[in-house]
VODREN-336522 format. One line per field, with one value per residue: x, y, z of N, C-alpha, C in turn; residue in three letters. Coordinates in Angstrom, 3 decimals. Each point is the difference from the previous one (the first is absolute). Layout:
VODREN-336522
npx c(X; ...)
npy c(Y; ...)
npz c(Z; ...)
capx c(X; ...)
capy c(Y; ...)
capz c(Z; ...)
cpx c(X; ...)
cpy c(Y; ...)
cpz c(Z; ...)
aa c(ALA; ...)
//
This chain:
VODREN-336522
npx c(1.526; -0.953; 1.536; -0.848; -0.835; 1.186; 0.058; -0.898; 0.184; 0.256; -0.595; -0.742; 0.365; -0.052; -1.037; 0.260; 0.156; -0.791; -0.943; 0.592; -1.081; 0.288; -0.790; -0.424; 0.124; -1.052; 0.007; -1.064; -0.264; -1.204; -0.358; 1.728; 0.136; 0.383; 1.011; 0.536; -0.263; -1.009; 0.053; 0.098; -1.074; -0.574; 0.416; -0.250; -1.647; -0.497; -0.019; -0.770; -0.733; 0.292; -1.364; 0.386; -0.856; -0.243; -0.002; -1.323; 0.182; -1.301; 0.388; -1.488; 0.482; 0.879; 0.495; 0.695; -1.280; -0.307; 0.035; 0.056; -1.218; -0.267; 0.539; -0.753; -0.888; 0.617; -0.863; -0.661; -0.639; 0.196; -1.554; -0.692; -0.476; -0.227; -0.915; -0.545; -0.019; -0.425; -1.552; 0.416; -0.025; -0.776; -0.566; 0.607; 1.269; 0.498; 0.383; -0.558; 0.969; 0.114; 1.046; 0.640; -0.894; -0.953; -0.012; 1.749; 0.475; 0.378; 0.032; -1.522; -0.305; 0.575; -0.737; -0.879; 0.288; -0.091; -1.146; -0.770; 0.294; -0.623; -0.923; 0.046; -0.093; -0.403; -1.377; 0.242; 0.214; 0.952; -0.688; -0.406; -0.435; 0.009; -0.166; -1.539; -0.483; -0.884; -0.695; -0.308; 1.000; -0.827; 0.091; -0.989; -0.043; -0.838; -0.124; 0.059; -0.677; 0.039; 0.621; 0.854; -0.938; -0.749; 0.498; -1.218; 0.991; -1.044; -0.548; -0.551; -0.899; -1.428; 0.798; -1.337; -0.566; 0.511; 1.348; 0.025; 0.666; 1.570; -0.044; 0.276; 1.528; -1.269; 0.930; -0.759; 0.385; -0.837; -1.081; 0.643; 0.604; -1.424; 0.882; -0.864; -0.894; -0.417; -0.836; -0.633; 1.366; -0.228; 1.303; 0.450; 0.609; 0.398; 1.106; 0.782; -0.418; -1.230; 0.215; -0.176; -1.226; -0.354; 0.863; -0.273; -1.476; 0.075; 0.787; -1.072; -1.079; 0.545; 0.340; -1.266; 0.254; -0.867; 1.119; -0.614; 1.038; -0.168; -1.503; 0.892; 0.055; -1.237; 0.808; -1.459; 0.303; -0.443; 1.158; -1.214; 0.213; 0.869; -0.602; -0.243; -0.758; -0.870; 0.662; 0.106; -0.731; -0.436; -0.212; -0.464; -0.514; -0.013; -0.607; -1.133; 0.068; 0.076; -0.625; -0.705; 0.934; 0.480; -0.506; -0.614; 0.215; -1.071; 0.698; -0.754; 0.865; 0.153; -1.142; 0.104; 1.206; 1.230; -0.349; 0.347)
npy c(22.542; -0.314; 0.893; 0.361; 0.055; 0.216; 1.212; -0.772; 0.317; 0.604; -0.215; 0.009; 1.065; 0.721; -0.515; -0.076; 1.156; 0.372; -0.854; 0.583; -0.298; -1.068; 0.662; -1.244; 0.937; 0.158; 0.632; -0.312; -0.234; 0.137; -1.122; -0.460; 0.636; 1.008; 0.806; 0.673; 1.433; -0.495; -0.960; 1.165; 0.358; -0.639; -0.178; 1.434; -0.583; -0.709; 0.502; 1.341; -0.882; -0.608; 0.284; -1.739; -0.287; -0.627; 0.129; -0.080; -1.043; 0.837; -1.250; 0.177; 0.849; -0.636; 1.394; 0.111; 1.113; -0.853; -0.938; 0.604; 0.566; -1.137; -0.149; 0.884; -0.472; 0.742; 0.417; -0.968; -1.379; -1.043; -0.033; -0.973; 1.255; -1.212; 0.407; -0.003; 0.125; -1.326; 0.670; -1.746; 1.295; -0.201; 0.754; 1.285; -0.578; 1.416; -0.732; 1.153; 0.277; -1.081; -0.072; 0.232; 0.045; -0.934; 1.183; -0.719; -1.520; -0.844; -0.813; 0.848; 0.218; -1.186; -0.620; 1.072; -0.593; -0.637; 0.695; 0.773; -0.875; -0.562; 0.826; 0.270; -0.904; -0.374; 0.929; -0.478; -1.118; 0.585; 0.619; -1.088; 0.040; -1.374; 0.501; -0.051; 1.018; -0.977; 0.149; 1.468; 0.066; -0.481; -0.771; -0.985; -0.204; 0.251; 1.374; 0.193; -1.074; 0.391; 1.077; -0.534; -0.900; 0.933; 0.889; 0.512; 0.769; 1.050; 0.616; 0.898; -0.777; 0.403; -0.683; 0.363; -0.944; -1.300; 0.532; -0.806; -1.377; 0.649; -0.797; -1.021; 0.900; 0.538; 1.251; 0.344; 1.210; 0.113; 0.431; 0.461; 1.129; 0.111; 0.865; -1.243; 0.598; -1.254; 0.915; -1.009; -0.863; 0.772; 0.283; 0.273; 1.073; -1.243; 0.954; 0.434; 0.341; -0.143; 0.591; 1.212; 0.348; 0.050; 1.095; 0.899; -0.899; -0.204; 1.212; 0.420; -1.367; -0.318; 1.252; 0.311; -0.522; 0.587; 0.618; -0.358; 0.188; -0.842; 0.424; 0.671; 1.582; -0.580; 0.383; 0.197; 0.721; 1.170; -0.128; -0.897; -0.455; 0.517; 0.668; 0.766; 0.206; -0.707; 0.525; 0.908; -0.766; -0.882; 1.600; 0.559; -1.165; 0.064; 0.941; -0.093; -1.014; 0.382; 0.955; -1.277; -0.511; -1.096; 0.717; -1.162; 0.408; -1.376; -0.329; -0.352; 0.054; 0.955; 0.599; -0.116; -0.657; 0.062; -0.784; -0.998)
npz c(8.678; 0.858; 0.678; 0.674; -1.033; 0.035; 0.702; -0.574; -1.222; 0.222; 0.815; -0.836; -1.058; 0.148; 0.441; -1.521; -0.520; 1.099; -0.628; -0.618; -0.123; -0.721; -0.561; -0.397; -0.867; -0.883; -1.473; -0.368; -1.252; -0.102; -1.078; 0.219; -0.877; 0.512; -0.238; 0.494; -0.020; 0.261; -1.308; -1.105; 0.870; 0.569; -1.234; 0.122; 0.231; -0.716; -1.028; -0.169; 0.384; -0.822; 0.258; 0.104; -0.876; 0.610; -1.158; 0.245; -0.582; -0.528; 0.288; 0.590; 0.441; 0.355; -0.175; -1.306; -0.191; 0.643; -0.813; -0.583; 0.204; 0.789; -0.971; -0.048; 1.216; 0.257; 0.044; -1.140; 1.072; -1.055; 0.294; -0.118; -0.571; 0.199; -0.757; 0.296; 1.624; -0.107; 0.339; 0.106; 0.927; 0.477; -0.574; 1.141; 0.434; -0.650; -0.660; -0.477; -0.335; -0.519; -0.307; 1.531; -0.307; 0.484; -0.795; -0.095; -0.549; 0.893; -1.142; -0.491; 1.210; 0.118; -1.511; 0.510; 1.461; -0.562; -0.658; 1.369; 1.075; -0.474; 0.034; 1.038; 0.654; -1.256; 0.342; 1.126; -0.896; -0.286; -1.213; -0.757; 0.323; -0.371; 0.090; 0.461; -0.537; 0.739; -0.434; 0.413; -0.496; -0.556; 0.716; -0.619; 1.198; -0.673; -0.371; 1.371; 0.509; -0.937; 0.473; 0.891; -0.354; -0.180; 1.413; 0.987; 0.428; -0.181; 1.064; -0.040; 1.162; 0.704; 0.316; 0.788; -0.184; 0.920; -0.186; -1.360; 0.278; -0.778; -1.330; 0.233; 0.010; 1.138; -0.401; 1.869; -1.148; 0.779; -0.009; 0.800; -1.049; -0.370; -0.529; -0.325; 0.074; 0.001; -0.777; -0.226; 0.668; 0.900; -0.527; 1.127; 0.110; 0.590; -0.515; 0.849; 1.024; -1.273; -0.783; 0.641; 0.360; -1.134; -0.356; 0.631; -0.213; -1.547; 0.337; 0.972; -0.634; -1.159; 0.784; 0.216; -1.321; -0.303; -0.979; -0.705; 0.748; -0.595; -0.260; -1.070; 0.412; -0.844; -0.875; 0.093; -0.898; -0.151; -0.642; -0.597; 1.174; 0.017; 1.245; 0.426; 0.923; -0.819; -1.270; 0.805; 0.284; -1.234; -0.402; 1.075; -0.287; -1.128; -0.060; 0.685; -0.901; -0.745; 1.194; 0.129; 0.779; -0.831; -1.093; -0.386; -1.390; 0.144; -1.154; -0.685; -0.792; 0.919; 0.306; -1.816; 0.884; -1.299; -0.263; 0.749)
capx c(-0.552; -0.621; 0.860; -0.579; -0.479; 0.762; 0.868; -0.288; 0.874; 1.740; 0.364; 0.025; 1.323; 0.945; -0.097; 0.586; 0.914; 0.462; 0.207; 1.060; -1.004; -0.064; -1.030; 0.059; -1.084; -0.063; -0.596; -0.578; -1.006; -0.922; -0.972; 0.869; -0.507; 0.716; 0.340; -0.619; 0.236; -0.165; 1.152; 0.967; 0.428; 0.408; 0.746; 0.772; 0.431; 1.402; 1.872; 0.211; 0.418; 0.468; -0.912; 0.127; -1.308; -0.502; -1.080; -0.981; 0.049; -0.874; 0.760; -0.575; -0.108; 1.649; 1.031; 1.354; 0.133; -0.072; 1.528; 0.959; -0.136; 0.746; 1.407; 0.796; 0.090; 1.174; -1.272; -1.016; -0.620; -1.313; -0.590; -0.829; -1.187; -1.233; 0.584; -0.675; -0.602; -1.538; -0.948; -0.792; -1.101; -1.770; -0.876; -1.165; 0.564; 0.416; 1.379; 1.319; 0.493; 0.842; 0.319; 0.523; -0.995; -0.697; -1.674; 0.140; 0.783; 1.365; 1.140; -0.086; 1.007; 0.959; 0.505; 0.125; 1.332; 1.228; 0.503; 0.368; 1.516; 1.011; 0.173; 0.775; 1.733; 0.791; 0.264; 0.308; 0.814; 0.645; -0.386; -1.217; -0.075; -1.137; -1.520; -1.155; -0.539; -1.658; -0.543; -0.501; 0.900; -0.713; 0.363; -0.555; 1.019; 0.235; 1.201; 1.325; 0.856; 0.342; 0.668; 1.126; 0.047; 0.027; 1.654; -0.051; 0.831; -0.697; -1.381; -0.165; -1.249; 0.018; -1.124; 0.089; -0.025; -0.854; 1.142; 0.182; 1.240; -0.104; 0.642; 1.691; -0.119; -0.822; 0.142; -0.340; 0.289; -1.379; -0.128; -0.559; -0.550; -0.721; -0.280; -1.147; -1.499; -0.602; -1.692; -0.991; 0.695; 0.598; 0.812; 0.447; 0.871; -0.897; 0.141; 1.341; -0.692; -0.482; 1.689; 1.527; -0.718; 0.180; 1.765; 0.613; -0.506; 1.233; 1.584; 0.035; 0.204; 0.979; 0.769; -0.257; -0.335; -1.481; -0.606; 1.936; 1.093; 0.960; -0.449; -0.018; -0.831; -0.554; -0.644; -0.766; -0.659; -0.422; 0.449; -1.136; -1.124; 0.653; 0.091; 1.222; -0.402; 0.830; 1.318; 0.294; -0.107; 1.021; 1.598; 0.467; 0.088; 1.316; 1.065; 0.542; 0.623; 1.452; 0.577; -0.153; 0.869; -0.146; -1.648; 0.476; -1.577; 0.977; -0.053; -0.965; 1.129; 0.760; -1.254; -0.365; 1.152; 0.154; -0.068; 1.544)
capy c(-0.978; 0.189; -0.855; -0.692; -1.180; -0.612; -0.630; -1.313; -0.798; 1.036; -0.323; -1.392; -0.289; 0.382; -1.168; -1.281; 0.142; -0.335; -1.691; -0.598; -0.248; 0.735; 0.659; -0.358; 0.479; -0.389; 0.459; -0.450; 1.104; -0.930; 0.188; 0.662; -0.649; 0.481; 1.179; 0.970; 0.805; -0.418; -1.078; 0.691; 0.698; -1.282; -0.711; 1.023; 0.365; -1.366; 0.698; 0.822; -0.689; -1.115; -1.129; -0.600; 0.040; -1.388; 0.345; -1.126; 0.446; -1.006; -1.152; -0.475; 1.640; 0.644; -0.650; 0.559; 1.491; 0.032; -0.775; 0.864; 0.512; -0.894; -0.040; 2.040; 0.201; -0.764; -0.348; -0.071; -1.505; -0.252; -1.338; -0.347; -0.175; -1.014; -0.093; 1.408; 0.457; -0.093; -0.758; -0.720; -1.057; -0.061; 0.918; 0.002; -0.958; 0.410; -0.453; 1.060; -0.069; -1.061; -0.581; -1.850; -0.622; -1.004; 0.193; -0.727; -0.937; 0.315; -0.619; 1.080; 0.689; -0.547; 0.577; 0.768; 0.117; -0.857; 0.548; 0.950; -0.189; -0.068; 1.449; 0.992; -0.547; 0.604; 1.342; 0.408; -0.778; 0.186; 0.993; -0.411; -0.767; -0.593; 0.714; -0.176; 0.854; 0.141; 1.234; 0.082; -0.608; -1.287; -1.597; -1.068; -0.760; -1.791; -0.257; 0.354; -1.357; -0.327; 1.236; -0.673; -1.222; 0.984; 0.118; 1.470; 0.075; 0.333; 0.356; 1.478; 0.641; 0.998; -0.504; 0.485; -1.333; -0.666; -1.019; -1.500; -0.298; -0.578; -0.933; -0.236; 0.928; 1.399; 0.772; 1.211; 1.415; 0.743; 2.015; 0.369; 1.904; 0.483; 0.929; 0.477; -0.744; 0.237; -0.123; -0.001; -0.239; 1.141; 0.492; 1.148; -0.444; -0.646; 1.229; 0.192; -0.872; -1.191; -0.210; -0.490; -0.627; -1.206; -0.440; -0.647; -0.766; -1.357; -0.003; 0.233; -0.794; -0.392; 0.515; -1.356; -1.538; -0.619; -0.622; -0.526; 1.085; -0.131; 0.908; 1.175; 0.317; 0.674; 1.605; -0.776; 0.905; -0.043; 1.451; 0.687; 0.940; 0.569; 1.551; 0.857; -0.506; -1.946; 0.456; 1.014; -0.740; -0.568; 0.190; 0.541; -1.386; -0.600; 1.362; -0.976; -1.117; 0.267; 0.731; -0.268; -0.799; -1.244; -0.151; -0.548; -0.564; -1.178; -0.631; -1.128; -1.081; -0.619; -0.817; -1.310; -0.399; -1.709; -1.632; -0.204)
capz c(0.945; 1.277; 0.222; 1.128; -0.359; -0.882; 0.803; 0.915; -0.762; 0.499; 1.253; -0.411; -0.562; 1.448; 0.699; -0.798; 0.434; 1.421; 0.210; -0.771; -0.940; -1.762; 0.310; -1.193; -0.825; -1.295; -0.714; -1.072; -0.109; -0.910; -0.883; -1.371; -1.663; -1.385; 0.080; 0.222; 0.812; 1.945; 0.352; -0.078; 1.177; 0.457; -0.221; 0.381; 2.241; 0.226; -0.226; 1.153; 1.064; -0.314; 0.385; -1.768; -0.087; -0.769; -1.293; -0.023; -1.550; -0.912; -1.072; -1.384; -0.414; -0.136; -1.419; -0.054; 0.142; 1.572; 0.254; -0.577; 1.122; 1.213; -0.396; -0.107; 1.304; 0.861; 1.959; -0.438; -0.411; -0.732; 0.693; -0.389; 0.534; -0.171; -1.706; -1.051; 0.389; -0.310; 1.173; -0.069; 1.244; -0.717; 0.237; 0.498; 0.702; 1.795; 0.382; -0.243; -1.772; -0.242; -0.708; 0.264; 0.892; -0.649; -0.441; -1.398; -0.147; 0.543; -1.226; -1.044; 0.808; 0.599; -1.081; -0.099; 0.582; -0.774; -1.204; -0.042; 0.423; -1.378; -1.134; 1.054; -0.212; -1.100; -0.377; 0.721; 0.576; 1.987; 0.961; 0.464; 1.679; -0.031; 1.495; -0.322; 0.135; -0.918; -0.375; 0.970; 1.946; -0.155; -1.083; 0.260; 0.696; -0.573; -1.118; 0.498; -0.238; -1.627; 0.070; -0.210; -0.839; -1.187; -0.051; 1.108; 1.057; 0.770; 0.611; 0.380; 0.055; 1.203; 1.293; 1.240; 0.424; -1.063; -0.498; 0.415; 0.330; -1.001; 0.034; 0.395; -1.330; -0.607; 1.477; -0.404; 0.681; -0.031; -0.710; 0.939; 0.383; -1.061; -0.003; -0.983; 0.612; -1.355; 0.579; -0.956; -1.018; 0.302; 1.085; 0.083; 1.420; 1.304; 1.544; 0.582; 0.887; -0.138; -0.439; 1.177; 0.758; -0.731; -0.144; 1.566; 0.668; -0.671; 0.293; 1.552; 0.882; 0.034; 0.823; 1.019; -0.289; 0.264; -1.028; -0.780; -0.183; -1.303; -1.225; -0.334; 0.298; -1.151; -0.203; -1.017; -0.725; -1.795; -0.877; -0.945; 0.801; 0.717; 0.124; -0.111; 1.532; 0.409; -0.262; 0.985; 1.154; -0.066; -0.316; 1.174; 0.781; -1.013; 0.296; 1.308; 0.101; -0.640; 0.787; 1.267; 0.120; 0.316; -1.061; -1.146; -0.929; -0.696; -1.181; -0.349; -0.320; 1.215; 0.757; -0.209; -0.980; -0.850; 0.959; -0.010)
cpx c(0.044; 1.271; -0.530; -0.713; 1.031; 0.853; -0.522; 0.626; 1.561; -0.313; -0.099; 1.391; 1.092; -0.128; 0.478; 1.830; 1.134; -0.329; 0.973; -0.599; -0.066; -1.241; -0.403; -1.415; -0.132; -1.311; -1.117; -1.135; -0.403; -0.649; 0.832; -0.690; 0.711; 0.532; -1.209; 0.475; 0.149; 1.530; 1.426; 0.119; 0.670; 1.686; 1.009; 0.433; 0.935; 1.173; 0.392; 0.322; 0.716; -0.874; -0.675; -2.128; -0.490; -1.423; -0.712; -0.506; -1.300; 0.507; -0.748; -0.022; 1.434; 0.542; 1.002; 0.495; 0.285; 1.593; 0.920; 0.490; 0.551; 1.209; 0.960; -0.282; 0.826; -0.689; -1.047; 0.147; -1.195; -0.758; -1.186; -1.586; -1.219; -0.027; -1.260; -0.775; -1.446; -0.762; -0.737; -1.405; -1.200; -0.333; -0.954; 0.123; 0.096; 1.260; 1.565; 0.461; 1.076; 0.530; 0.955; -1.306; -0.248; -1.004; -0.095; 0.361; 1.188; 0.972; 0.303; 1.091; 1.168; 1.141; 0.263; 1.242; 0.988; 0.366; 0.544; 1.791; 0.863; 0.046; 0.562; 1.892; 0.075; 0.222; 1.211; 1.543; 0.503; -0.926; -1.548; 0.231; -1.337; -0.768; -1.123; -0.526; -1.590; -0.665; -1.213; 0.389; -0.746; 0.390; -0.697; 1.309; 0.325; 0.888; 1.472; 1.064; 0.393; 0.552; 1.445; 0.293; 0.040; 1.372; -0.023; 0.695; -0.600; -1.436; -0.166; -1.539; 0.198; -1.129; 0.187; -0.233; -0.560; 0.658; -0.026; 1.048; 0.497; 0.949; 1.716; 0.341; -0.197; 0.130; -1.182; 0.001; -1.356; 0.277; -0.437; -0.441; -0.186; -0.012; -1.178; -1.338; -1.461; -1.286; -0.587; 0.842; 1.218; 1.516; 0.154; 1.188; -0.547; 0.612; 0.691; -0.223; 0.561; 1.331; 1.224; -0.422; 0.226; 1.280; 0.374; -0.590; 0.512; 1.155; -0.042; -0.237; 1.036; 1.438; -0.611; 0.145; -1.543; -0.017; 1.446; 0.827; 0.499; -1.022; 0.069; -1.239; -0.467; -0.829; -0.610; -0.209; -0.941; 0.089; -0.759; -1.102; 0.503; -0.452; 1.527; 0.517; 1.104; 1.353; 0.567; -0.051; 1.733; 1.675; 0.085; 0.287; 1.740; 1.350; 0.336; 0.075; 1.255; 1.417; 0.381; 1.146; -1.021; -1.393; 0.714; -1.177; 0.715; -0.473; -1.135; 0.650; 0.407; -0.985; -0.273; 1.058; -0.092; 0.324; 1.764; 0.125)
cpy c(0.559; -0.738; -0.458; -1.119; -0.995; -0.908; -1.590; -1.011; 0.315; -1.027; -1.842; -0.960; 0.227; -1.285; -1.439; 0.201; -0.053; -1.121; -0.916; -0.187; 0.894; 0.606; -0.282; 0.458; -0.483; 0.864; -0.763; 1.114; -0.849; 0.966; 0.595; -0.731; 0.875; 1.181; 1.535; 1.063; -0.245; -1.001; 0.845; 0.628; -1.485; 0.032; 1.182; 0.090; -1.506; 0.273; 0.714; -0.375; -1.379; -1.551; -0.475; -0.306; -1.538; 0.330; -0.946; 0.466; -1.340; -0.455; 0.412; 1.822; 0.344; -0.867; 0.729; 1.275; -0.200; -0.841; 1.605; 1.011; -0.406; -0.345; 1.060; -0.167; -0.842; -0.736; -0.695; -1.149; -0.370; -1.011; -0.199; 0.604; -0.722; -0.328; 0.761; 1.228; 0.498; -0.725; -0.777; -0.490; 0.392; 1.722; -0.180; -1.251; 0.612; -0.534; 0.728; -0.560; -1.406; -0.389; -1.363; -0.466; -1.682; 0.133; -0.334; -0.788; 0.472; -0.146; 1.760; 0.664; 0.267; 0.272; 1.333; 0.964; -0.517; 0.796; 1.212; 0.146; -0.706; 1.252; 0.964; -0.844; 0.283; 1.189; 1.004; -0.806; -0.117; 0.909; -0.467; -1.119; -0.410; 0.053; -0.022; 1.517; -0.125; 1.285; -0.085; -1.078; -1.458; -1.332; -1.008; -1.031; -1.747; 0.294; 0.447; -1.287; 0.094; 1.141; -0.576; -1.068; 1.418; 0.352; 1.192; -0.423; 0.821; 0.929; 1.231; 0.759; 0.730; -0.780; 0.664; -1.017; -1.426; -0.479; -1.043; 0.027; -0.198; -1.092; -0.127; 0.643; 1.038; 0.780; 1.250; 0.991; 1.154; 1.434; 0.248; 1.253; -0.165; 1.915; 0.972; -0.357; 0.111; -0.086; 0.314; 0.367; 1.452; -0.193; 0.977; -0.598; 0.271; 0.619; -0.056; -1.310; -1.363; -0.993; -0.336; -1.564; -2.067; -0.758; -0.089; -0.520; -1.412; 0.065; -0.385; -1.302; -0.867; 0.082; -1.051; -1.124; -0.134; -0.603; -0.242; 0.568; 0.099; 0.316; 1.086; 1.072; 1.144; 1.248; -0.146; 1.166; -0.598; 0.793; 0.690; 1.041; 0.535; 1.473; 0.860; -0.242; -1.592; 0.457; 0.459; -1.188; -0.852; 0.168; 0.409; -1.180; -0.479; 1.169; -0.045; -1.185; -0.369; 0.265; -0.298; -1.165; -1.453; -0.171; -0.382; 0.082; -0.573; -0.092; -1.268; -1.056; -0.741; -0.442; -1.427; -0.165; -0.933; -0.858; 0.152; -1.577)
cpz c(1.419; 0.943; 1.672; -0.404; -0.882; 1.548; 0.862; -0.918; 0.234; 1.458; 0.027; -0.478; 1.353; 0.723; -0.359; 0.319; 1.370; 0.238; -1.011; -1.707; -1.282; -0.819; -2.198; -0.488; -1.258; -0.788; -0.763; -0.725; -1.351; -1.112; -1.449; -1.165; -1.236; 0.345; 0.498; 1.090; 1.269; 0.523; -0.023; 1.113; 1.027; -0.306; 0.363; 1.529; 0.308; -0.261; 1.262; 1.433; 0.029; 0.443; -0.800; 0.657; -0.949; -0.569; 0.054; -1.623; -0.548; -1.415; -1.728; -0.738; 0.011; -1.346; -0.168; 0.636; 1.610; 0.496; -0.530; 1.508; 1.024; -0.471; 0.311; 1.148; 1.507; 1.210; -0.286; -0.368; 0.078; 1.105; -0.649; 0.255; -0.437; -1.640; -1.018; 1.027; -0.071; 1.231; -0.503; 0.807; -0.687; 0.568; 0.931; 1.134; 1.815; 0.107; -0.752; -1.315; 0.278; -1.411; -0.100; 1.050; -1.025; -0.441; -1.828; 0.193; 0.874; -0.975; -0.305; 0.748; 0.247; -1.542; -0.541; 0.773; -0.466; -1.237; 0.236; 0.436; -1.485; -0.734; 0.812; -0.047; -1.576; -0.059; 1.288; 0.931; 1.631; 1.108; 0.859; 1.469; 0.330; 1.543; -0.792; 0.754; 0.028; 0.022; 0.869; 1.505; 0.040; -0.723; 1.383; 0.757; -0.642; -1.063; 0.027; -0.215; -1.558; -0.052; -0.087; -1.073; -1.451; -0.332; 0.414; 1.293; 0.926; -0.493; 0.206; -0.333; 0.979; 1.181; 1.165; 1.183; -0.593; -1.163; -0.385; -0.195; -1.384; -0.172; -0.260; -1.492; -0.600; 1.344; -0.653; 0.757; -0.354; -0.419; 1.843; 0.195; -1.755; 0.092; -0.932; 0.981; -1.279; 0.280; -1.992; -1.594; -0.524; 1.152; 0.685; 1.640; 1.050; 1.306; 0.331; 1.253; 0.112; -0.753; 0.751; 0.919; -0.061; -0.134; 1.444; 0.687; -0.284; 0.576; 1.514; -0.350; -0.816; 1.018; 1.338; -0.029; -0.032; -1.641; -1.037; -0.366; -1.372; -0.887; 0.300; 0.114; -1.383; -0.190; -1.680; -1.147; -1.631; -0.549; -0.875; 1.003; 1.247; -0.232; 0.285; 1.606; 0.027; -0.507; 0.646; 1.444; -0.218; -0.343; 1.352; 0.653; -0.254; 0.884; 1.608; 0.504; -0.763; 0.568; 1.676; 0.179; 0.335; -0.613; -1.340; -0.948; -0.660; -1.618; 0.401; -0.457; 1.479; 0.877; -0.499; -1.176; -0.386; 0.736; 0.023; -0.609)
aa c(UNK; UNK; UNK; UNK; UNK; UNK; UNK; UNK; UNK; UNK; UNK; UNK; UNK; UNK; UNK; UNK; UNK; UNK; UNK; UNK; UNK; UNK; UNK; UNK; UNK; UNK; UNK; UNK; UNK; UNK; UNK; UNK; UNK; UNK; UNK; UNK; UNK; UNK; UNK; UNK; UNK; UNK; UNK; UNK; UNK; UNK; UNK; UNK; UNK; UNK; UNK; UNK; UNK; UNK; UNK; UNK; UNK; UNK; UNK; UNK; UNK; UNK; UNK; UNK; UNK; UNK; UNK; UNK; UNK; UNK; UNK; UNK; UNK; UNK; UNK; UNK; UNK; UNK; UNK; UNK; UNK; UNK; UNK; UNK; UNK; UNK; UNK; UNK; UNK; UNK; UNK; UNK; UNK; UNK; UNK; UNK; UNK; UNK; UNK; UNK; UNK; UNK; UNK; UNK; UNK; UNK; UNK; UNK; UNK; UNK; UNK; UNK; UNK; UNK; UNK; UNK; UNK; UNK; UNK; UNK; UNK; UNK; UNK; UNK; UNK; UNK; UNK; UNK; UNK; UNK; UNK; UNK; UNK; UNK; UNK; UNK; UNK; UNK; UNK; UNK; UNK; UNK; UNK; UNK; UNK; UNK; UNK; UNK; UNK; UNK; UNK; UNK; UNK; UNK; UNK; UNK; UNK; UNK; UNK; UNK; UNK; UNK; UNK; UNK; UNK; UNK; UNK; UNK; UNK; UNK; UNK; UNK; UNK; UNK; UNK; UNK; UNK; UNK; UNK; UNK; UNK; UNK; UNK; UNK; UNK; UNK; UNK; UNK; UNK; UNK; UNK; UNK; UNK; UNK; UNK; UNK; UNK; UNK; UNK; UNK; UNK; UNK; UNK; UNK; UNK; UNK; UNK; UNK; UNK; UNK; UNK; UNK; UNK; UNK; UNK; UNK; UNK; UNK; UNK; UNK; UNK; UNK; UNK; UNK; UNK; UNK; UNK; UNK; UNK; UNK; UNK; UNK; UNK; UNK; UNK; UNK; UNK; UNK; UNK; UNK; UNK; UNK; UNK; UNK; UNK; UNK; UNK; UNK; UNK; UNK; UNK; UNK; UNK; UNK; UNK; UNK; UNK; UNK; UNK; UNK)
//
């Protein structure tokens, strides 16, 4: 890594620190469904560095071979991603891929979250932490209200603005540095830059107060499309934050704990 271009995140952190300020990070990385090489690497740079990674896991494609796996792994919770990862919107819409959108029965929906959080808590018991992952960062705001009444404690899309507010119950902690950029259904890593760029634009204004100190700041991957480039981005990330006094990466369990 480019350590001049590294260094605006190093000065950033430096700056949490001389204001007294705890500097709370968090992992997610989407699209788990079953064992595989890419996850074996994952589940190696989490050891290695000890940064536990909340698994956005599709309910309706995980089964035993994948619970076996997260069992053998010490850094690795389960969240909900949406429930068969499928685009319901109409062809040819312009309106991008949905699958918690209203372009079905809200009931179909809403059941389909329900089944999927009942088959993730069996297969995954403690380790699952009921968060709502939608797929493609998208869910229809009307159905945020039935997210808590379901028994989701929280939220984890990627809004850049334009937020709605969610309801009493449902905390949310966003993907703010996507280290993938996707064009025509293709990944690849979206750059050094643009990367750092992102993480210390979330951390600088939390440090101001312009925005809510208390979400955690997200480092978004996909372990199925990951180049060699986004790997390399993110273990150097882990390797100097690991390392830096007063940077925490928090467990997902602890962003959205058991009720008391």
């Amino acid at each position: 890594m480019n350590h001049d271009t590294l260094n605006i995140l190093v000065q950033e952190l430096d700056a949490y620190e001389k204001a007294g300020l705890p500097v709370e990070l968090w992992w997610r990385d989407d699209d788990a469904a079953e064992p595989t090489v890419e996850l074996d690497r994952l589940i190696r740079l989490s050891d290695q560095y000890d940064v536990p990674c909340g698994l956005a896991t599709i309910p309706a494609r995980a089964g035993e071979s994948l619970r076996k796996t997260v069992s053998g792994a010490a850094h690795l919770w389960i969240l909900q991603h949406g429930y068969a990862h499928v685009n319901h919107a109409p062809s040819g819409s312009g309106m991008g891929a949905w699958e918690l959108g209203l372009h079905r029965p809200k009931s179909v929906v809403l059941d389909e979250l329900r089944d999927g959080m009942l088959k993730l808590s069996q297969l995954f018991k403690s380790r699952f932490v009921p968060a709502l992952v939608p797929p493609w960062n998208r869910i229809d705001p009307q159905l945020l209200f039935y997210l808590p009444v379901l028994g989701f404690r929280g939220l984890s899309a990627s809004y850049k603005k334009d937020r709605p507010t969610p309801p009493v119950g449902l905390r949310v902690a966003d993907a703010h540095c996507d280290v993938l950029t996707w064009k025509k259904k293709e990944a690849r890593f979206a750059g050094l830059e643009r990367c750092l760029q992102s993480l210390v634009q979330h951390l600088k204004e939390k440090r101001l107060g312009t925005v809510d100190r208390s979400e955690p700041t997200c480092l978004l991957t996909h372990h199925l499309e990951m180049d060699q480039d986004a790997w390399q981005f993110v273990e150097d990330i882990f390797a100097l934050t690991t390392f830096h006094t007063g940077v925490t990466w928090l467990v997902p369990a602890a962003i959205w704990p058991q009720p008391k």
